[in-house]
Every structure is written in C-alpha cells, then in structure tokens.
C-alpha positions as CSV (number, residue, x, y, z in Angstrom):
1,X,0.0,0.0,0.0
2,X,2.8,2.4,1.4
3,X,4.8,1.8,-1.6
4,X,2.1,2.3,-4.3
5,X,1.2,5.2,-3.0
6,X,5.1,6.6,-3.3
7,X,5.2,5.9,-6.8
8,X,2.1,7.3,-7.5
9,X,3.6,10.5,-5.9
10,X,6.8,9.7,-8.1
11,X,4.6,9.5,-11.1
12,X,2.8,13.3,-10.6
13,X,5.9,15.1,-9.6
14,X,7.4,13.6,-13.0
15,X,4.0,15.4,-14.7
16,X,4.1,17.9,-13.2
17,X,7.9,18.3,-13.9
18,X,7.2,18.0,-17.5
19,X,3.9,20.5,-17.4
20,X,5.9,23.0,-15.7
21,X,9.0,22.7,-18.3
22,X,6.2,22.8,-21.4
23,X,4.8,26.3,-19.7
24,X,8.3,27.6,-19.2
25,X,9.5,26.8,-23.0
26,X,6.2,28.2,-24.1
27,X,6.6,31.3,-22.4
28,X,9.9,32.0,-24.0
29,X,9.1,31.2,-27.5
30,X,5.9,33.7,-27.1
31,X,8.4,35.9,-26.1
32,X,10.8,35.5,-28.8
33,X,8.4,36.0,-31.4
34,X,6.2,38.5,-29.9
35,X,9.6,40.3,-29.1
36,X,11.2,39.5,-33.2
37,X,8.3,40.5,-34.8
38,X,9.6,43.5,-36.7
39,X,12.8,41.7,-37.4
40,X,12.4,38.0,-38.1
41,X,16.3,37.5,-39.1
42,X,17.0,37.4,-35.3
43,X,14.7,34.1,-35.1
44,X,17.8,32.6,-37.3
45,X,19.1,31.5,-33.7
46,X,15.8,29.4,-32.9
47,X,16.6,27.4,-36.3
48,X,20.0,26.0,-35.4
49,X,19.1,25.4,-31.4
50,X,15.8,23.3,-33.4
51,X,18.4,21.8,-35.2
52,X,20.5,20.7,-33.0
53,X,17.2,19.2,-30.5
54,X,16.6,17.7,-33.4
55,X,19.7,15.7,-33.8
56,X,20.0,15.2,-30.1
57,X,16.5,13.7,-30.2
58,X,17.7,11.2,-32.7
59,X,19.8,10.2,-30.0
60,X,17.8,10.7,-27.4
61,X,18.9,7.4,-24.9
62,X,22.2,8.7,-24.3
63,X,21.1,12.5,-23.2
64,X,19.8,13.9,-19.9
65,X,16.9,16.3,-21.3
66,X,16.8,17.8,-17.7
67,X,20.4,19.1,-18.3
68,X,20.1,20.5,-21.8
69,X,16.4,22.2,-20.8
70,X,18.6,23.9,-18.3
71,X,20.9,24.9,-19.9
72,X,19.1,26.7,-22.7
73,X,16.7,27.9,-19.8
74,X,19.7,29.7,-18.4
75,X,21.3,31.0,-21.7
76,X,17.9,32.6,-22.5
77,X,17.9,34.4,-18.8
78,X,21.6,35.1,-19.6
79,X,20.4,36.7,-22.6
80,X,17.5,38.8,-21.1
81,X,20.0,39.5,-18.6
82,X,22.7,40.8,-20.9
83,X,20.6,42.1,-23.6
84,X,17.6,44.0,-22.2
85,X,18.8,45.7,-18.5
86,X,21.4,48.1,-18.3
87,X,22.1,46.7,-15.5
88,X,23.1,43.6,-16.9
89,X,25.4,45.1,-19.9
90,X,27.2,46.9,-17.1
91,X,27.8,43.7,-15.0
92,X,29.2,42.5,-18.0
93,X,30.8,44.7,-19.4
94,X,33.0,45.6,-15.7
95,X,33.7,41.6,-16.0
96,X,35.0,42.1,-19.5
97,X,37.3,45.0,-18.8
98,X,39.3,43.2,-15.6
C-alpha cells in the first residue's frame, strides 16, 4: 500500500515536472516571437538550437533532457540579462574590462 502510494507521488511530480518545463518553453518562444516580430532574421538562432534538438533527439537514450532544458533555460535568462537591462550590460561589461 505504502509503496504504491510513493510511486504514484513519483509519477505526478514527474508530470508535473514536465507541465511545468512545457509552460516555461512556451513562455519564451511567445516571447521570442512577440519580441522579433519587426525583425524575423534574429529568429535565425531558434533554427540552429531546433536543429540541434533535433539531432540530439535522434539520439535521445544517451542525453539527460533535464540538463540540456537547463541549460538553454539559463542562456535565455543570460540573454534577457545581458541584452535587455542596463544593468546587466554593465555587470558584463566591468567583468570584461578586468
């Protein structure tokens, strides 16, 4: 009894895990494309990161997807971080002149 009702618990955190990741990807595409609108070129990007998903997916029993998610996850906050706040291009830009 205990033990079925563990991984039943095991089995919604997973869902939810992947619900959760399908509403943060979603988010950021909307954003992308809300925010390239008036200059599609700069969705070249999305192509090759498709791409390369693409290919990885082909191989898909030797990768974690939880890594790479993150990682892509981070590079977009990275981005938003960098790109968008001042802040940001001065944080950078201090680490770049030392």
């Amino acid at each position: 009894m205990f033990i079925s009702v563990l991984q039943s618990m095991k089995l919604g955190i997973r869902h939810l895990s992947k619900i959760i990741w399908s509403i943060i990807i979603a988010c950021c595409i909307i954003f992308v494309v809300i925010d390239a609108r008036d200059e599609p070129i700069r969705l070249a990007s999305g192509g090759g990161l498709i791409g390369f998903i693409i290919i990885g997916y082909k191989h898909r029993s030797h990768i974690v997807w939880n890594q790479v998610l993150w990682g892509v996850f981070l590079q977009f906050l990275f981005g938003l971080f960098i790109l968008r706040w001042s802040f940001g291009k001065q944080v950078f830009e201090c680490i770049g002149d030392k």
